[in-house]
Backbone as JSON Lines, residues from 0, in Angstrom:
{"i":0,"aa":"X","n":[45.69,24.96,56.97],"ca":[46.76,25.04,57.93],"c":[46.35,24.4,59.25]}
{"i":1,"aa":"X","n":[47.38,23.72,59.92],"ca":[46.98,22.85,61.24],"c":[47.45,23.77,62.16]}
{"i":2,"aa":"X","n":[47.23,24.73,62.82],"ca":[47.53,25.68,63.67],"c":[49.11,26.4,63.47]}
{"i":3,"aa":"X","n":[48.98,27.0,62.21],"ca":[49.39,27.95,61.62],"c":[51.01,26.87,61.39]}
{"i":4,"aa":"X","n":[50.88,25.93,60.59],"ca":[52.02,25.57,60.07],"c":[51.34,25.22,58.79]}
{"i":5,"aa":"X","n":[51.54,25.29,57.76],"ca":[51.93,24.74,56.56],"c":[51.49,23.81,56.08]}
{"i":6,"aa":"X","n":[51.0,22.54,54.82],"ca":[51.47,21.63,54.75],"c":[52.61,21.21,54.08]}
{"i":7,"aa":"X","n":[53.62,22.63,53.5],"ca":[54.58,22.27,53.2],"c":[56.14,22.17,53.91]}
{"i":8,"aa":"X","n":[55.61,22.77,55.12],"ca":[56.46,22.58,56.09],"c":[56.44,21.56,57.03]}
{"i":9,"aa":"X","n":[55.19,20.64,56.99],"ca":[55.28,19.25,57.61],"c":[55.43,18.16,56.26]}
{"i":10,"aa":"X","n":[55.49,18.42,55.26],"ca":[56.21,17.93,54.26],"c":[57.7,17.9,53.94]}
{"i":11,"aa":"X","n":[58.15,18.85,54.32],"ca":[59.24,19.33,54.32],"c":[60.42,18.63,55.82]}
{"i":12,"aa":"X","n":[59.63,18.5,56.78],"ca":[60.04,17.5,57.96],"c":[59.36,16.39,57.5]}
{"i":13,"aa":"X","n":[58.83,15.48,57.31],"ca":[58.47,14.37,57.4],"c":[59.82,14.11,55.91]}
{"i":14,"aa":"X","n":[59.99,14.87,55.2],"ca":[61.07,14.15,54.01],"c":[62.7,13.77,54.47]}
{"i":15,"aa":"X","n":[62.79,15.01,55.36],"ca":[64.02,15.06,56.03],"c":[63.94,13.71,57.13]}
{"i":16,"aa":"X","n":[62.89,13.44,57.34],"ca":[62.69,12.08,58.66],"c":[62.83,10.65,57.79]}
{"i":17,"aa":"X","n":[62.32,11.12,56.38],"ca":[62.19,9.75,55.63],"c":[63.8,9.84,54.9]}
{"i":18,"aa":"X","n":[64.31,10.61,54.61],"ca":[66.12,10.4,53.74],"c":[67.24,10.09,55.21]}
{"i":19,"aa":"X","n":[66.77,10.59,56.21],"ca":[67.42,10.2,57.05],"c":[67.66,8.77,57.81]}
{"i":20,"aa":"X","n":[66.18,8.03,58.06],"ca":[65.44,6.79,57.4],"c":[66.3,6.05,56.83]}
{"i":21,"aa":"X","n":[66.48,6.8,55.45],"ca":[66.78,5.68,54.36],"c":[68.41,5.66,54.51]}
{"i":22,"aa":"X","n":[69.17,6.63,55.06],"ca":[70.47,6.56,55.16],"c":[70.99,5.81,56.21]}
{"i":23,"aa":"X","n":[70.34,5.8,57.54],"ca":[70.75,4.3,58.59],"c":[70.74,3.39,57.66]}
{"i":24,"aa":"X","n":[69.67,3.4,57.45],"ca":[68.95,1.47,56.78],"c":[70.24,1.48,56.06]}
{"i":25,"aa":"X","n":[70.82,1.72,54.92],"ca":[71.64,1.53,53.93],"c":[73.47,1.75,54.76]}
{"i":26,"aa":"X","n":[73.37,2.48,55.55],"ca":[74.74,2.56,56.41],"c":[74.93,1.54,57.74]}
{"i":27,"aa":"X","n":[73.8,1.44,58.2],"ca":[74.17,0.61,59.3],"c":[74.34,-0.42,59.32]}
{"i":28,"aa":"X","n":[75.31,-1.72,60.01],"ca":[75.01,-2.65,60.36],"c":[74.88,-4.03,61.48]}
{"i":29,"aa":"X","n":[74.12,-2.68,62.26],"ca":[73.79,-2.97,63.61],"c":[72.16,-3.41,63.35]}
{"i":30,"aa":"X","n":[71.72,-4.45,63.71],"ca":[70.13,-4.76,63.5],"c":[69.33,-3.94,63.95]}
{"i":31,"aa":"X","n":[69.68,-3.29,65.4],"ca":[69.23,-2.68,65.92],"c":[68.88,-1.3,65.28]}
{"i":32,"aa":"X","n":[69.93,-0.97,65.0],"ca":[70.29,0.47,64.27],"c":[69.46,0.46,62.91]}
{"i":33,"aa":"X","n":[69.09,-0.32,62.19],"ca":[68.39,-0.9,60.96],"c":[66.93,-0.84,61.68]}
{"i":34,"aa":"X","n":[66.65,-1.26,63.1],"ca":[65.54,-1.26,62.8],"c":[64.37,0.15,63.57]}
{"i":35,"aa":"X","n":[66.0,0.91,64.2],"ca":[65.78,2.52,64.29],"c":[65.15,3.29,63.28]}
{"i":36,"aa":"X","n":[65.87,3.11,62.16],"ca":[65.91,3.52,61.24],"c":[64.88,2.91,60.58]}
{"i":37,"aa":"X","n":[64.05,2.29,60.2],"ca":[62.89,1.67,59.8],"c":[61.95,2.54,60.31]}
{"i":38,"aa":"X","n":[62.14,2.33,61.32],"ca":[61.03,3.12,62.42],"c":[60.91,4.77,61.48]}
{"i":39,"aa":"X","n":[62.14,5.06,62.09],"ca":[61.78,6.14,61.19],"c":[61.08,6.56,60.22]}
{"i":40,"aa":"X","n":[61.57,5.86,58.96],"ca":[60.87,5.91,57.8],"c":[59.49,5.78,57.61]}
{"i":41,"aa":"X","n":[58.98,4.51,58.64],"ca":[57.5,4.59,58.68],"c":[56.8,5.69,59.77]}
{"i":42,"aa":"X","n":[57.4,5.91,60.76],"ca":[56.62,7.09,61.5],"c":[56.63,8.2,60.36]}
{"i":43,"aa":"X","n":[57.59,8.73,59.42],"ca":[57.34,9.98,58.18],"c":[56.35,9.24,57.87]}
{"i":44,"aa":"X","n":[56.03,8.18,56.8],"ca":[54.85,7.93,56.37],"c":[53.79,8.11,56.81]}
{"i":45,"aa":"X","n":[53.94,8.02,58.29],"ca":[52.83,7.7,58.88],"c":[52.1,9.17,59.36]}
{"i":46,"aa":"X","n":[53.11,10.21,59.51],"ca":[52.5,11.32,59.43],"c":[52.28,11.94,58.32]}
{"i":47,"aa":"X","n":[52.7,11.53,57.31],"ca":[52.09,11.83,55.71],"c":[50.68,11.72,55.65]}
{"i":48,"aa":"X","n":[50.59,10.24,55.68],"ca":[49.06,10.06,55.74],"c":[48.47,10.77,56.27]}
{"i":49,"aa":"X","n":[48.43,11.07,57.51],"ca":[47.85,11.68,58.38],"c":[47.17,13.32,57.91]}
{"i":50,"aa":"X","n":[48.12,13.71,57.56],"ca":[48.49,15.09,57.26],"c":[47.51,14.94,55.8]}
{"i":51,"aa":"X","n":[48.16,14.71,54.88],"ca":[47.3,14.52,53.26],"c":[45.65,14.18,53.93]}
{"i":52,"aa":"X","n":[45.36,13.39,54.62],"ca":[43.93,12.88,55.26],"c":[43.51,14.08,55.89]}
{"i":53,"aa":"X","n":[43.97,14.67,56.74],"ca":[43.45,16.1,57.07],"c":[43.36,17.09,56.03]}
{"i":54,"aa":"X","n":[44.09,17.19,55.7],"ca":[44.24,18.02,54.37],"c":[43.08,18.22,53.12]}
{"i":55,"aa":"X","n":[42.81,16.8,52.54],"ca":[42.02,16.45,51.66],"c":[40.53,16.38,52.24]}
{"i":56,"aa":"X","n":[40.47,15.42,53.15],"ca":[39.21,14.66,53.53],"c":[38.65,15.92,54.91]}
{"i":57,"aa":"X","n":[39.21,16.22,55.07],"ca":[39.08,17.08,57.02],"c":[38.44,16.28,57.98]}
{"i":58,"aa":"X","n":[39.57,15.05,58.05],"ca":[38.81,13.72,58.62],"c":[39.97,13.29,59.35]}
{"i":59,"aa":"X","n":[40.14,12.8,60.87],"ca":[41.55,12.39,61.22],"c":[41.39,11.15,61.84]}
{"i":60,"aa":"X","n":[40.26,10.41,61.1],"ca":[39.69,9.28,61.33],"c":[40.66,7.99,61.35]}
{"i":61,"aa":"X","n":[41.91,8.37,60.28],"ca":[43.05,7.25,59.94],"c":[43.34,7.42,61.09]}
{"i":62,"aa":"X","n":[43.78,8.25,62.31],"ca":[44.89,8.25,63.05],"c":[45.03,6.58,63.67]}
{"i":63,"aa":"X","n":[43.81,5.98,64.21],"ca":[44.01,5.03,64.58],"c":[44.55,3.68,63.8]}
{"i":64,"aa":"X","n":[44.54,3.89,62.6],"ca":[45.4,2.7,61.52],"c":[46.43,3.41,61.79]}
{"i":65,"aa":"X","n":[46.8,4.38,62.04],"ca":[48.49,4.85,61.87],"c":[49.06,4.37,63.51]}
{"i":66,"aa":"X","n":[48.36,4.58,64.24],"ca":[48.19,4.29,65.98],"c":[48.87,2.76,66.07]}
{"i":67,"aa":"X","n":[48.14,2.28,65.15],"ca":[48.0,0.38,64.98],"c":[49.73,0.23,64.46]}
{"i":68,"aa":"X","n":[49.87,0.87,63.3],"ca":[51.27,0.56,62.37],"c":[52.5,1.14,63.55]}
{"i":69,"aa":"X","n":[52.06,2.36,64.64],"ca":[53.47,2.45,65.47],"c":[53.27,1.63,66.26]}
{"i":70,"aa":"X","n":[52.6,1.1,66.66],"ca":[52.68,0.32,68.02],"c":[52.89,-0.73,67.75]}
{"i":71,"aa":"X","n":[52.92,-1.53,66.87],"ca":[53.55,-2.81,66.19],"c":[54.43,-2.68,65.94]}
{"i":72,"aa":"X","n":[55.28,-1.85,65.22],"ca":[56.66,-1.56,64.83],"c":[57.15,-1.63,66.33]}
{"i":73,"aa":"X","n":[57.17,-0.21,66.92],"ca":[57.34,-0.51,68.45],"c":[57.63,-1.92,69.35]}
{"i":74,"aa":"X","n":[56.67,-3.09,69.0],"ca":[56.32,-4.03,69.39],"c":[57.66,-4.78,69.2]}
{"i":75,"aa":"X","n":[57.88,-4.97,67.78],"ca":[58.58,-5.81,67.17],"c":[60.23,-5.3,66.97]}
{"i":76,"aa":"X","n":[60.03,-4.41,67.25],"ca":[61.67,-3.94,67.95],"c":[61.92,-4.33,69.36]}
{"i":77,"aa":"X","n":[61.11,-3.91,70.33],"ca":[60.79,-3.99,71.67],"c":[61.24,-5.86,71.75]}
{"i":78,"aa":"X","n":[60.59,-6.97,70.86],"ca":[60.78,-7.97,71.24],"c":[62.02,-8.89,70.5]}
{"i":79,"aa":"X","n":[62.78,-7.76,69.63],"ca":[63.67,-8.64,69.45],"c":[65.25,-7.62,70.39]}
């Protein structure tokens, strides 16, 4: 437990972050709004990893590859 939550309750939000995700992407068609919604989907992933890596390994050594994947996404919204 990561200070008394679950990992099935940050499973349980990160799924609801990723179907929600996937329902812009497929409804919108605003680029922008598409690429909200992207975002989304990879920030859930990205705390998946995170989470399963703590979980398994008791190592939160990824954070900074996950650090790398928002701030590029970020980036590349930011510049278009």
């Amino acid at each position: 437990m990561i200070a008394g939550i679950s990992i099935y309750e940050i499973f349980t939000l990160t799924s609801i972050l990723f179907f929600i995700g996937i329902y812009g992407f497929i409804t919108r068609k605003n680029l922008i709004s598409i690429l909200i919604s992207l975002e989304l989907i990879l920030n859930a992933s990205a705390v998946n990893f995170v989470v399963i890596n703590k979980y398994f390994y008791h190592d939160v050594s990824q954070c900074v590859f996950v650090s790398c994947v928002i701030v590029a996404v970020a980036a590349a919204e930011a510049a278009l």
